[in-house]
C-alpha positions, 0 to 999 in steps of 0.5 A: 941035810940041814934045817935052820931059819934064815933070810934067803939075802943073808944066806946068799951073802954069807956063803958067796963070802966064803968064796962059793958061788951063786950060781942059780936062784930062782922061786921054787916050783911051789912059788913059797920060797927060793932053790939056790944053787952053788958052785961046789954043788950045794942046792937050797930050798929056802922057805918064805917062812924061813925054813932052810933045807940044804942038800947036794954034794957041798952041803956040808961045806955050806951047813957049816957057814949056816951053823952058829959058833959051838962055845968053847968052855974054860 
């Protein structure tokens, strides 16, 4: 589980462009975001106010393109 804030559009391209894919997406239950599901079984709930929850067996796969780069030291 992983929460960040982002545009639901930007999470669609940065994770289809790392090869995974859309392969739902819909307004959830509650009608205040979006659930997005993958083909390596990721499952995101992403909030209007752009909260973003991520669970399923490739969460982790997908937490980590969402995750901003770790600066290197010298």
């Amino acid at each position: 589980m992983r929460k960040t804030k982002m545009d639901v559009d930007g999470i669609v391209a940065l994770v289809t462009a790392a090869g995974i894919e859309l392969t739902d997406r819909r307004r959830s239950a509650k009608g205040d975001g979006w659930s997005l599901s993958f083909s390596n079984g990721a499952m995101m709930e992403v909030g209007d106010d752009g909260s973003v929850r991520v669970t399923g067996k490739g969460a982790k796969a997908v937490a980590k393109l969402l995750a901003p780069p770790t600066p290197r030291g010298n």
